[in-house]
N, C-alpha and C positions, 0 to 999 in steps of 0.2 A: 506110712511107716509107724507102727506101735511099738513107741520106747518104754521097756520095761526094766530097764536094768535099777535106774535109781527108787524104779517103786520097790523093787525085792529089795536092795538095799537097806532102805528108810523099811521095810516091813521086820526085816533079820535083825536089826538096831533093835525093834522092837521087843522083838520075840525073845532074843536073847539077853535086854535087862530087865524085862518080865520076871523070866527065868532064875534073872541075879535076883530079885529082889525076895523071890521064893526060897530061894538057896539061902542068901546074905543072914536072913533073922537066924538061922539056927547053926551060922558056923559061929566059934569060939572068935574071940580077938584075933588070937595067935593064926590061926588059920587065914582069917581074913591081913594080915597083915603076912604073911609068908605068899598069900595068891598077888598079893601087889606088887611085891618083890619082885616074883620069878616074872612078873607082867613086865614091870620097867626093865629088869635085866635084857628080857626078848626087843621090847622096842630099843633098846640101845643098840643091841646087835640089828634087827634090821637099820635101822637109821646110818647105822657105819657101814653096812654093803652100799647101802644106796648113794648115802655121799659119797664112796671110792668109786663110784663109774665117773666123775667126772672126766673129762676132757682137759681142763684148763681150771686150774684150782686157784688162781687169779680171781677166773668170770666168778666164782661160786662167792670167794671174798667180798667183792665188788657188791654184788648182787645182797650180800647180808647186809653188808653196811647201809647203802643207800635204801633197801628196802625197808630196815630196820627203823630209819632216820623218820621216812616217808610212816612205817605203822604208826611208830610213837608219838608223831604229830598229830593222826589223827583219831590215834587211842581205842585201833580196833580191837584188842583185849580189855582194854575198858569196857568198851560197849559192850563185850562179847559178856561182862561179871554184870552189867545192869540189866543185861537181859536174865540171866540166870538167876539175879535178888527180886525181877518181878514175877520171875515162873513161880520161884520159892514163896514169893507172897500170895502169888496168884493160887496155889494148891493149899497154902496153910502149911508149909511142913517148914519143921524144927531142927533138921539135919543141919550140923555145921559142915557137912561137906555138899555139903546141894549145890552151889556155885562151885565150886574146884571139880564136883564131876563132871559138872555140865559141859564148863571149858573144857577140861582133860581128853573128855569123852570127843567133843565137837572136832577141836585139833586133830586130833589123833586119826580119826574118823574118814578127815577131810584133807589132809596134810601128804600121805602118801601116794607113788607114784600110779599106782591104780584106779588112785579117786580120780587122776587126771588123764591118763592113757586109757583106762578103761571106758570112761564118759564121752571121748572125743569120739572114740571108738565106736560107741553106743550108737554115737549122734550122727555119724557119716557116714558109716556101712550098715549098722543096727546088729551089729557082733556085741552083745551083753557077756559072751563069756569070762569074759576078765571082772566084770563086774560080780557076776556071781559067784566067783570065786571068793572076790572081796567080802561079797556080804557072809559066806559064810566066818569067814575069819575074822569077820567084826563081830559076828554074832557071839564067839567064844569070847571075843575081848570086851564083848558086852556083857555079858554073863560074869567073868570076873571083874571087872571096875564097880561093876552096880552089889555085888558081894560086900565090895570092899569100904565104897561112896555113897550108896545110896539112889535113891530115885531121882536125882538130880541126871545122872546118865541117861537114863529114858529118854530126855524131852532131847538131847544130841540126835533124835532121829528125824526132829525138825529140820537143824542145821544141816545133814546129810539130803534130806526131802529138798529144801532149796539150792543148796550150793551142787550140788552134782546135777539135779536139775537142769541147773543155767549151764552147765559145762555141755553136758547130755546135746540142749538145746543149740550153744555154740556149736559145737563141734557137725551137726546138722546145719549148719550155714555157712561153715568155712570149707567143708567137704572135702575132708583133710589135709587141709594145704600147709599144716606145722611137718616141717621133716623131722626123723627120727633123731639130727642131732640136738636141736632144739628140745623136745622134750627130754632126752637123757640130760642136758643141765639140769631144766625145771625138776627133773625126780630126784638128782643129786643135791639142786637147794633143799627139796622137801625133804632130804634124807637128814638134812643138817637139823631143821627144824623138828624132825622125829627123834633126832637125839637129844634134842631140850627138853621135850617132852618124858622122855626115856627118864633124865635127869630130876624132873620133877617130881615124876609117881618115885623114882627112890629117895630122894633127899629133901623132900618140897624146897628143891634150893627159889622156885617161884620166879625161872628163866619166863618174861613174857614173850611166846613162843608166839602167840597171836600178832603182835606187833612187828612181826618182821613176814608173814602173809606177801608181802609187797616184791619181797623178795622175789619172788615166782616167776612174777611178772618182770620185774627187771633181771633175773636169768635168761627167760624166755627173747625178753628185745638183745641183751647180751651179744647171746649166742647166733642169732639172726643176724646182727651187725658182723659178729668177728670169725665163726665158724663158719 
C-alpha cells in the first residue's frame, strides 16, 4: 500500500507559504493584519463546532487538565520555540515572527480533527480523501499566516511530514480498531485546543496550546474507559 496522503499534505504546506511569502512582501501592514484577523476569527469558529460534538463535556475537562499538567512538565511548546530559534538560526533570518509562525502554523496544521481521522484513515484503508481535502485548506491558511508571519510557517511542513506520518503509519498497524466514539472526543479536545490557537493569532493572549497536545491522548484513553 502507497501512502500518500501526508506527502500532499507536507507538499500543499509548502506550496501554499511559498505562495505567502510571494504575496506577504507586497501587501500593506493593514492588509496583512486584517488577513490574520479574519484567519483567527475562522479558527475560533471551527474550534467551537468541533468542541460542541462532544459527548461528555466532563471527559473533555478531564482530559485538558491532566493533559495540560502532563505537556507543561515536559515543555512540548518549549521544545516546539527551540526548534523554530534554531530553524531561524539555521537560515539567517531576522523575522521577529519566525518562531510564533512556526508554532502557530505547526499547531494548527496538526491539532485538528482531520489531521487525526484522516491519517488513521490513510493508514488502514489507504482512503487519503479527507487528507486531501485538509491539505488543500491548509494550503489557503498557509498562504495567509506566511502573508502575515513570515517564512517561519514554511518549515510547519516539516512538523505535518512527521507527525501525520507517524499517525498515517499507526493507524496502518491498528487497522482501525479506534471506534468512532473515541475519536469524536479526541476531535472535540483538538477543537478546544484550536480555539487557543484561534485566541492567539487574535490577541497574542500566548495560550501555550502545545502544552496540553497530551490532551488527545488522555481523551482518547477517556473515552475508551467511560464511553
Amino acid at each position: 500500500m502507497i501512502l500518500r496522503g501526508y506527502l500532499v499534505n507536507t507538499i500543499a504546506v509548502l506550496l501554499g507559504s511559498g505562495l505567502g511569502l510571494l504575496i506577504g512582501v507586497r501587501l500593506p501592514e493593514k492588509i496583512k493584519k486584517i488577513i490574520l484577523s479574519g484567519l483567527g476569527l475562522s479558527t475560533i469558529a471551527i474550534g467551537t463546532q468541533m468542541a460542541l460534538e462532544t459527548q461528555k463535556l466532563l471527559l473533555i475537562v478531564g482530559s485538558l487538565i491532566l493533559g495540560g499538567i502532563i505537556g507543561q512538565i515536559i515543555g512540548i511548546e518549549e521544545w516546539l520555540e527551540r526548534v523554530g530559534e534554531r530553524l531561524k538560526a539555521g537560515v539567517g533570518s531576522s523575522s521577529g515572527t519566525f518562531v510564533l509562525g512556526f508554532v502557530t502554523a505547526s499547531l494548527l496544521f496538526c491539532t485538528g480533527p482531520m489531521t487525526l481521522v484522516g491519517s488513521l484513515q490513510d493508514g488502514y484503508s489507504g482512503d487519503a480523501d479527507l487528507i486531501y481535502i485538509k491539505s488543500l485548506m491548509d494550503a489557503a491558511a498557509a498562504i495567509a499566516l506566511t502573508a502575515s508571519m513570515g517564512i517561519g510557517v514554511i518549515f510547519a511542513g516539516a512538523t505535518v511530514f512527521i507527525f501525520q506520518g507517524i499517525l498515517t503509519y499507526l493507524g496502518m498497524a491498528m487497522g482501525g480498531a479506534i471506534n468512532s466514539t473515541v475519536l469524536n472526543e479526541i476531535s472535540a479536545s483538538g477543537g478546544v485546543l484550536i480555539l487557543g490557537i484561534g485566541f492567539n493569532i487574535l490577541v497574542a493572549a500566548r495560550i501555550r496550546v502545545g502544552n496540553f497536545l497530551p490532551a488527545l491522548v488522555i481523551a482518547a484513553l477517556l473515552a475508551g474507559w467511560f464511553l
